[in-house]
N, C-alpha and C positions, 0 to 999 in steps of 0.2 A: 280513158282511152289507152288502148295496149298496142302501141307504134313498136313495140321492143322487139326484134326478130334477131335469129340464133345465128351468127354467120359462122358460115361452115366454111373451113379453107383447110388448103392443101401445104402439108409443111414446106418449106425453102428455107432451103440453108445458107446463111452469109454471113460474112463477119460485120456486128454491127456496133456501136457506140454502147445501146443501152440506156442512155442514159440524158439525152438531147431534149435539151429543157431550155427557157429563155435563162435560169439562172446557171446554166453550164454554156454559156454564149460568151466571147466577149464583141462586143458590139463598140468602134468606134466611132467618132464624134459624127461621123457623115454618112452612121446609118449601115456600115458596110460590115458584116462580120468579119472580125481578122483570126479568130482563134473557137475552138472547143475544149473544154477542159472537163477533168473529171471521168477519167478515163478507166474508172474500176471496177463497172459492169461490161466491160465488154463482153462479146460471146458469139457464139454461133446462134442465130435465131432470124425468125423471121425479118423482111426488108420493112415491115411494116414498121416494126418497133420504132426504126430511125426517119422513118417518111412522114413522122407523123408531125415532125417539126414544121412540115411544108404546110399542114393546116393552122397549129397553132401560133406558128409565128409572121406568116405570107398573108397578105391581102390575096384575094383572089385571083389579080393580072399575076404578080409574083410570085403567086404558086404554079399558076397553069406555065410560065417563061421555066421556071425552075424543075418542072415535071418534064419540060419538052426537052429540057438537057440532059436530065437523069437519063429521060428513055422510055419503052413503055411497061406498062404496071397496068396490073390487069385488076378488074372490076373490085375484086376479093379483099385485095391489100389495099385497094382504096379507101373500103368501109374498115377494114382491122386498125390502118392506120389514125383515119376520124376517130375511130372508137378509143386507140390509146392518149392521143391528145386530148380527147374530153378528160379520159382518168387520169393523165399525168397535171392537165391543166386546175382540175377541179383540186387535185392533192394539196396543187402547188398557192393553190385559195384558201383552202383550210388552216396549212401550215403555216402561209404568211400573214393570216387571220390572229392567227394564234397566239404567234410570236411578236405581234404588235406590229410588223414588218408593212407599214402604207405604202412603202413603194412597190414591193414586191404584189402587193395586193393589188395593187392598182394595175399594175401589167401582165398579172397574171388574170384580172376579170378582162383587158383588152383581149389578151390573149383566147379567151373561151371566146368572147363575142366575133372575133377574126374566123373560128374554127365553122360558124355556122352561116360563113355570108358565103354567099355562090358565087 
């Protein structure tokens, strides 16, 4: 099966993180994030890069509540976004595979599982 299709997108400029992963989170005890850290890819690039947190870290209600705030985002950056969340999430499986890391492992396969629920 060849589902794989070429998304074609138009450059946007913004200043973004870069770098927005579950392990550049901090997350307090009640689930809320208080902080982002890790601050040394920032750059000029697309909004996708940074949205893509909204798949791999959101349940689906909390992505669509959290999208309605951002604002609207059109078709293009929705599949760029999906698509860098699969890459940064799958990285972040390998690496904490790797490094013998079980927790990170464990919330980075939630994390991929979270990216493909509607």
């Amino acid at each position: 099966v060849n589902d794989i299709q070429e998304i074609h997108y138009q450059e946007k400029n913004v200043l973004v993180h870069g770098d927005i992963h579950i392990k550049n989170m901090i997350v307090g005890q009640t689930n809320m994030v208080s902080g982002i850290i890790d601050w040394g890819d920032v750059h000029i690039g697309h909004p996708a890069v940074d949205l893509a947190i909204a798949y791999s870290f959101l349940p689906p209600k909390g992505r669509a509540r959290f999208l309605k705030e951002y604002g609207k985002v059109d078709e293009e950056t929705h599949r760029l976004a999906k698509w860098k969340a699969v890459f940064t999430t799958v990285v972040l499986v390998a690496h904490s595979y790797d490094q013998g890391d079980k927790q990170t492992l464990e919330a980075a396969l939630e994390s991929l599982n979270l990216i493909f629920q509607e």
